[in-house]
C-alpha positions in Angstrom: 20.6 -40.8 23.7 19.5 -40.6 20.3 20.7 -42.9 16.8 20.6 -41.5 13.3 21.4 -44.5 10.7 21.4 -45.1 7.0 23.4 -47.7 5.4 26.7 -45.8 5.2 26.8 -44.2 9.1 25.6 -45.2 12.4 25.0 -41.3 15.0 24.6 -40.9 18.9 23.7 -37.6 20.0 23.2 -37.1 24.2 20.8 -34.5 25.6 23.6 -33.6 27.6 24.8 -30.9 26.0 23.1 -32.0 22.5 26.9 -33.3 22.0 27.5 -35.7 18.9 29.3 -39.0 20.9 29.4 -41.2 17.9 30.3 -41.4 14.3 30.3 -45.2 13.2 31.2 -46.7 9.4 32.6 -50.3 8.4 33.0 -50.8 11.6 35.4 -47.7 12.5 34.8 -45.4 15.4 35.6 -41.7 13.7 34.7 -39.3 16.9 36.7 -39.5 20.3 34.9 -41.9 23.1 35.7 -39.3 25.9 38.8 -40.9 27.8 39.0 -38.9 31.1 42.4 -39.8 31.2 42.7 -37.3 27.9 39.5 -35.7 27.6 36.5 -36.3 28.8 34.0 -35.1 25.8 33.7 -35.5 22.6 31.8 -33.0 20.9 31.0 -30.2 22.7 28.7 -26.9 21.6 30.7 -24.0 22.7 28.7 -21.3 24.3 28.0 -18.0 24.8 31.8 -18.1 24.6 34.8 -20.0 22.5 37.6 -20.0 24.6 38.0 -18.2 27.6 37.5 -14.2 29.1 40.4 -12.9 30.9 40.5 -14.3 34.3 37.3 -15.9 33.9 35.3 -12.4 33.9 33.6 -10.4 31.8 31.9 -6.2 32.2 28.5 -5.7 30.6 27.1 -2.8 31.5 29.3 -1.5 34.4 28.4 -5.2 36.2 31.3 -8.2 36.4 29.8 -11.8 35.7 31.8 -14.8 36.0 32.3 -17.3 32.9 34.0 -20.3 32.6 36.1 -21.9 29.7 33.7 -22.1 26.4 30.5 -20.8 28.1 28.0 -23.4 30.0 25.6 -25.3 27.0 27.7 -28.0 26.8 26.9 -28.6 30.8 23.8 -28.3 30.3 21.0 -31.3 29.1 19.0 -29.6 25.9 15.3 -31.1 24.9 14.5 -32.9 21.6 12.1 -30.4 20.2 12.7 -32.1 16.6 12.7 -35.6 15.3 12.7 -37.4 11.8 14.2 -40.7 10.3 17.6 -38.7 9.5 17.6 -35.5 11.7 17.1 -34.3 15.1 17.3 -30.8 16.9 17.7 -30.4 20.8 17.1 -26.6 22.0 18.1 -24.9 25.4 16.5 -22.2 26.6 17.5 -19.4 29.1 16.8 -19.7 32.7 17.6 -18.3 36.1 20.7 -20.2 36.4 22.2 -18.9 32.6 21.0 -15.4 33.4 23.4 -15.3 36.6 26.4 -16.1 34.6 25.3 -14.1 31.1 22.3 -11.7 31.4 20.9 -12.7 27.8 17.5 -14.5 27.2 17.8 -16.8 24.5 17.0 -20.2 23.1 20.0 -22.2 21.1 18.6 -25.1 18.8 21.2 -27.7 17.8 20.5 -30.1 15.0 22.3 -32.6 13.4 21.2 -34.1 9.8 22.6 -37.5 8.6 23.4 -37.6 4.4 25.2 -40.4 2.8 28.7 -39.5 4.0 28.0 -36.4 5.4 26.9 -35.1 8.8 25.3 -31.8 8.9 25.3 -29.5 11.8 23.2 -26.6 12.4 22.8 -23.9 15.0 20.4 -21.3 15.4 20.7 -18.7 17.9 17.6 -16.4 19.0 17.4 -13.6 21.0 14.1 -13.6 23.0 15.2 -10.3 24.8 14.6 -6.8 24.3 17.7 -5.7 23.9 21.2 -6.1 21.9 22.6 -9.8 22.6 26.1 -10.4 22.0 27.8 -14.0 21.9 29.3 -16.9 20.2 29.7 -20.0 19.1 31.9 -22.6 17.9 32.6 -26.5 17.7 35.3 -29.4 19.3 35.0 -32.5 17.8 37.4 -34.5 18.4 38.6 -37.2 15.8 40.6 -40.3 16.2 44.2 -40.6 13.9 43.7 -43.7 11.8 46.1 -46.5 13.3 47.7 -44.1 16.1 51.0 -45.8 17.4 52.9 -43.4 20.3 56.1 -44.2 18.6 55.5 -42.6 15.2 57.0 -39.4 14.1 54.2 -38.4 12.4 50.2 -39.6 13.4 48.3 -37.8 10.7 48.1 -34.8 8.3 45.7 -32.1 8.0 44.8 -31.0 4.3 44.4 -27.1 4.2 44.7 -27.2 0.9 47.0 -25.4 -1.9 46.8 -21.9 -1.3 48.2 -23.1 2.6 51.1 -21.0 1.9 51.2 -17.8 4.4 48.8 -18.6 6.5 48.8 -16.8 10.1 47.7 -18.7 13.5 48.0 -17.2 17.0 47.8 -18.7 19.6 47.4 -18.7 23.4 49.8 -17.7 25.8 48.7 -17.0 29.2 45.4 -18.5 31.2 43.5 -20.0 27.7 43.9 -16.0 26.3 46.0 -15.2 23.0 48.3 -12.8 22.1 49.0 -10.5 19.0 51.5 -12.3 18.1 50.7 -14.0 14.7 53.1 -16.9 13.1 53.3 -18.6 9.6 52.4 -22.2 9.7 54.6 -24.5 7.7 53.1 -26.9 5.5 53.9 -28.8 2.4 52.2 -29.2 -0.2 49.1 -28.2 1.5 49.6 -30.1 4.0 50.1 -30.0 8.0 52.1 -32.5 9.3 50.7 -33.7 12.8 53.3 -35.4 14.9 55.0 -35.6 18.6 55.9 -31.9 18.8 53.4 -30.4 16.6 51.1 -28.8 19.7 54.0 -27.7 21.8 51.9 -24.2 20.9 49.1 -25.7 22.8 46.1 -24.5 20.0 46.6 -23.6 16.1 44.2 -20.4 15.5 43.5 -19.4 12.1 41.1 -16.4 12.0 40.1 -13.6 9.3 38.4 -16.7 7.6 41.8 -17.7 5.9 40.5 -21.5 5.9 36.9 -23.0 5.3 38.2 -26.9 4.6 40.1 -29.3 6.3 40.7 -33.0 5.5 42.0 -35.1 8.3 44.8 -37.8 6.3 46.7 -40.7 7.8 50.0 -41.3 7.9 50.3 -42.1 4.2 48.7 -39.3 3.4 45.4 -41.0 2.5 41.7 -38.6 3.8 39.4 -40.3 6.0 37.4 -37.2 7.1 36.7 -33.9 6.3 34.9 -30.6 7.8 33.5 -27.9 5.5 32.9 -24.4 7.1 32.1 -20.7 6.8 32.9 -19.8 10.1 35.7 -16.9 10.6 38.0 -18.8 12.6 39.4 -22.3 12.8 41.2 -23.5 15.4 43.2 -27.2 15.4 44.4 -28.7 18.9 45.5 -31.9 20.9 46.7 -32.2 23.9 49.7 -34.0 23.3 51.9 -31.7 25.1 50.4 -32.8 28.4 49.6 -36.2 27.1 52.2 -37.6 24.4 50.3 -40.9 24.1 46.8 -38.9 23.1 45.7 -40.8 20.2 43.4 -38.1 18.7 43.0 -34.2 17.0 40.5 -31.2 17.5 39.0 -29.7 14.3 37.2 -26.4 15.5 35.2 -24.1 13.5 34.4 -21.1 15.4 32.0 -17.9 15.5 34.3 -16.1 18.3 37.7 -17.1 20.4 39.0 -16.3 23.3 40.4 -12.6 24.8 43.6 -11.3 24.5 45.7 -11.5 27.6 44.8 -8.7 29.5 41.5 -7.2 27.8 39.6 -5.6 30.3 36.7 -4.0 28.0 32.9 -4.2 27.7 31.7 -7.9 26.4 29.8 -6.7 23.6 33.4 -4.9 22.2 35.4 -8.4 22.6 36.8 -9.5 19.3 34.9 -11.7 17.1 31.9 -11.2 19.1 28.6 -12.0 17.2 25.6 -9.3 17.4 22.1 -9.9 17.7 19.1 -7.4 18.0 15.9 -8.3 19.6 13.6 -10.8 18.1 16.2 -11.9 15.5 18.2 -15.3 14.9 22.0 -16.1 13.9 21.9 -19.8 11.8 25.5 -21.2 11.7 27.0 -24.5 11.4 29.5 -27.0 9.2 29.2 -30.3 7.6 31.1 -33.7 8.5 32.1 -35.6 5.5 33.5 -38.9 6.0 35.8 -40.1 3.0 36.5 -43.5 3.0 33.4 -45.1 3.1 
């Protein structure tokens, strides 16, 4: 376990998947502390895969692999290969064991930079192959709602800002994969209202890169955190539907989702698949910024 400090934020980063476990200022836990009785991570690196392949398999090249939910990194314990008073990156690099489950060589560095209020996170993905590699890549951090009580109509809001009018989600349907379908979230005055009922859809999925900023409110409307992102999809869960007492949100940029129910193609032709050629490198990422400190 590694701590990156200044005098605004205290950061905890495991090997274990290079996964973020703590965000600390004034005293106030920000990230999730893993709860098994909810969910037992807090940070997680999604790869090769966001989401899930249609029953768990995939075709590349005539030959059926097995992969489960959101790929294997986060399973897997990453090296420090970088280290500086404010900055660290952990790296993972293909072995026997990843080439039975996706038959790509490649090394995934994660890094994590602490800046006043915000927390950087970068990703660089290199194909040491000699041929096409095809993947993605995507976060879930999971944030706590400021003063959660079980009996409130309303826990939080999530700013998407003014132009939130129109926008289209999808989400999933059958086994973790989506469908067609697209639907027109509702907000007011920019705002998503988070409450009892709100994840009855399970996952919120905004692609076609229709967001790239989201600020995490309380209940009077007041931000505590915010994510800023380039990433072509977003996606926004809890799992209150299983759990109505969960006391915290999901704020997901991601480079990829999940299949739609019943796609039975080649990997490389999924949707919002990432493309690398041989020798090269894909750098991705989004920032933290914590607001009320």
């Amino acid at each position: 376990m590694k701590t990156l400090s200044n005098d605004k934020i205290t950061l905890q980063i495991s090997e274990s998947g290079a996964e973020l476990t703590s965000i600390v200022a004034n005293g106030n836990e920000y990230l999730w502390q893993a709860d098994p009785k909810f969910w037992q991570r807090h940070s997680p690196v999604l790869f090769p895969i966001v989401g899930r392949v249609w029953n768990n398999h995939y075709t590349h090249k005539g030959k059926t692999y097995e992969l489960g939910q959101h790929g294997f990194a986060r399973d897997m314990d990453f090296q420090l290969s970088y280290e500086e008073e404010n900055a660290v990156v952990y790296s993972l690099e293909s072995n026997e064991e990843t080439l039975a489950k996706y038959p790509f060589p490649f090394v995934l560095e994660i890094g994590y930079r602490l800046k006043e209020n915000h927390i950087e996170v970068i990703w660089n993905v290199q194909n040491t192959g000699e041929k096409e590699m095809h993947f993605q890549i995507g976060a879930h951090p999971a944030f706590y709602y400021r003063d959660f009580n079980v009996l409130d109509e309303v826990h939080a809001y999530v700013g998407i800002g003014p132009d939130a009018k129109g926008l289209q989600y999808i989400s999933p349907v059958e086994k973790g994969c989506v469908s067609p379908a697209r639907h027109t979230l509702s907000t007011q005055d920019g705002l998503m209202e988070i409450g009892r009922e709100t994840f009855a859809c399970d996952t919120y999925i905004f692609d076609n890169s229709q967001v790239n900023h989201l600020v995490l409110c309380d209940k009077d409307k007041k931000p505590y955190l915010s994510m800023q992102f380039s990433t072509p999809l977003v996606a926004i869960w809890s799992p209150s539907a299983v759990h109505p007492d969960v006391p915290f949100i999901c704020l997901e940029p991601w480079y990829g989702r999940c299949d739609q129910v019943g796609y039975d193609g080649e990997f490389k032709d999924r949707e919002w698949m990432q493309h690398l050629k041989p020798g090269k490198s894909f750098t991705g990422g989004y920032t933290i910024t914590l607001e009320d400190i």
